[in-house]
PLY file of the C-alpha trace (Angstrom):
ply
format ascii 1.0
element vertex 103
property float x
property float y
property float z
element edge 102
property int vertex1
property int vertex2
end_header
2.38 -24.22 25.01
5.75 -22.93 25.94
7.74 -21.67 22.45
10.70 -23.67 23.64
8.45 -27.18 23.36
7.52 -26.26 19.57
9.36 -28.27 16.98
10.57 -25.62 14.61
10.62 -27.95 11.76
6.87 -28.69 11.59
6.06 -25.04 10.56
8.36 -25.24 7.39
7.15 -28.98 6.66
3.43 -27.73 6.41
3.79 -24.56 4.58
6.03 -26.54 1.81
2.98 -29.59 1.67
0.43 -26.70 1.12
2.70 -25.15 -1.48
2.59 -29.01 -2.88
-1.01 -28.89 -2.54
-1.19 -25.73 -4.02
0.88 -25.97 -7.54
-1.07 -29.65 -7.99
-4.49 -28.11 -7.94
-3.03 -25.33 -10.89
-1.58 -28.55 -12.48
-4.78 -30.32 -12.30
-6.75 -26.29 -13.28
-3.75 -26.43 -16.40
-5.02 -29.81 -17.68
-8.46 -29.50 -17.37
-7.81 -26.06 -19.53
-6.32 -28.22 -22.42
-9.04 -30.37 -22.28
-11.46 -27.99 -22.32
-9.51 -25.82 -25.47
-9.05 -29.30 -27.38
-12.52 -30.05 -27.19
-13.66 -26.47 -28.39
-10.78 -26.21 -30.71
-11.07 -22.85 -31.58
-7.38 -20.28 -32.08
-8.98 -18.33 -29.22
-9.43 -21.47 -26.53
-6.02 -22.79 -27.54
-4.54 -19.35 -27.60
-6.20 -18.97 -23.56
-5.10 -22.53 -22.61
-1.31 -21.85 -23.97
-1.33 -18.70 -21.07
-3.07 -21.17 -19.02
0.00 -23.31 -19.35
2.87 -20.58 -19.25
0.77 -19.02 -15.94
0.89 -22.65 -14.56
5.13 -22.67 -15.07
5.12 -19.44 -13.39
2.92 -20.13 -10.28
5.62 -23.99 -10.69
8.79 -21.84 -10.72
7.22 -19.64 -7.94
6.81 -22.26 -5.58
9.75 -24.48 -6.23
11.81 -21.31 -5.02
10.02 -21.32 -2.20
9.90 -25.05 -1.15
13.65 -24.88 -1.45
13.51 -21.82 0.58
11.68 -23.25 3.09
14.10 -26.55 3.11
17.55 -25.09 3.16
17.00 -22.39 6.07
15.97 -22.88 9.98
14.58 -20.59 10.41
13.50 -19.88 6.72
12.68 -16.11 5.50
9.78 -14.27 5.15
8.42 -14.85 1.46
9.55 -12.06 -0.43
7.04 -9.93 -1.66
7.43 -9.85 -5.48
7.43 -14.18 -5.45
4.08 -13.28 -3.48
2.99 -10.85 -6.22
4.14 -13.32 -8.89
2.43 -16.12 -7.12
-1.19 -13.92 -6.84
-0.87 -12.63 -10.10
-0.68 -16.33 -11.62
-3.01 -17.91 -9.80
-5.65 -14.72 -10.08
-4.75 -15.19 -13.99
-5.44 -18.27 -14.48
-8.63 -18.12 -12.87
-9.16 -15.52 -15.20
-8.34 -17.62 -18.19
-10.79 -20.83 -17.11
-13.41 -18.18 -16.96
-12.70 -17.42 -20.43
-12.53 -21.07 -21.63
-16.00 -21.98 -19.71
-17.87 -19.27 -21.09
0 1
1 2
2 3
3 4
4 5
5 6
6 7
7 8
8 9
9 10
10 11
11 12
12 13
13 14
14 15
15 16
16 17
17 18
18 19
19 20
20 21
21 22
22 23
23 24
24 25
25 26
26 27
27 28
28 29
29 30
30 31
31 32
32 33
33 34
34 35
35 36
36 37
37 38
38 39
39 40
40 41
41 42
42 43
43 44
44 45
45 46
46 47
47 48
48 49
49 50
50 51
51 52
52 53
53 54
54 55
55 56
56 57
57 58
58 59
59 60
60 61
61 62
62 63
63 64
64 65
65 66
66 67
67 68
68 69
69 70
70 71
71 72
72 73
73 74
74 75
75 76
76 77
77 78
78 79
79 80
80 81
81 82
82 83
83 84
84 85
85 86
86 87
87 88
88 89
89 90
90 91
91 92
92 93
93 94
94 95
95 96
96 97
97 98
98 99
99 100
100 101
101 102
């Protein structure tokens, strides 16, 4: 395929639906970390699903800068590395915290 017959807008389009896709499963990782902390209801579980909910904003604020990013520009910017750092770091967290809520 010759570079001049690519759309340049479908690129952009898919990486902002997998950043959709993305911050939806945390959401969905978030809530099940409530449930699982109301249903234990001990200071520790709640205390884990709180940070579970503040790493869930972050990874949110993360990729709402980027979608926006990603929308205003043609061709849009590399991701800069600390948003990636921020975005690993929250989503490596809060891995870290449903491991602490399930066992």
């Amino acid at each position: 395929m010759n570079r001049a017959d690519r759309d340049p807008g479908l690129q952009p389009e898919r990486t902002r639906l997998a950043w959709r896709r993305t911050t939806l499963s945390a959401a969905v990782a978030a809530v099940l970390a409530v449930k699982t902390a109301l249903h234990d209801g001990s200071a520790t579980g709640i205390a884990v699903c709180a940070l579970c909910c503040a790493l869930w904003l972050g990874f949110l604020r993360v990729a709402h800068l980027r979608i926006r990013t990603l929308a205003s520009a043609s061709p849009p910017p590399a991701l800069a590395p600390r948003h990636a750092s921020a975005a690993v770091l929250c989503a490596v967290s809060m891995a870290v915290c449903a491991a602490v809520l399930v066992v």
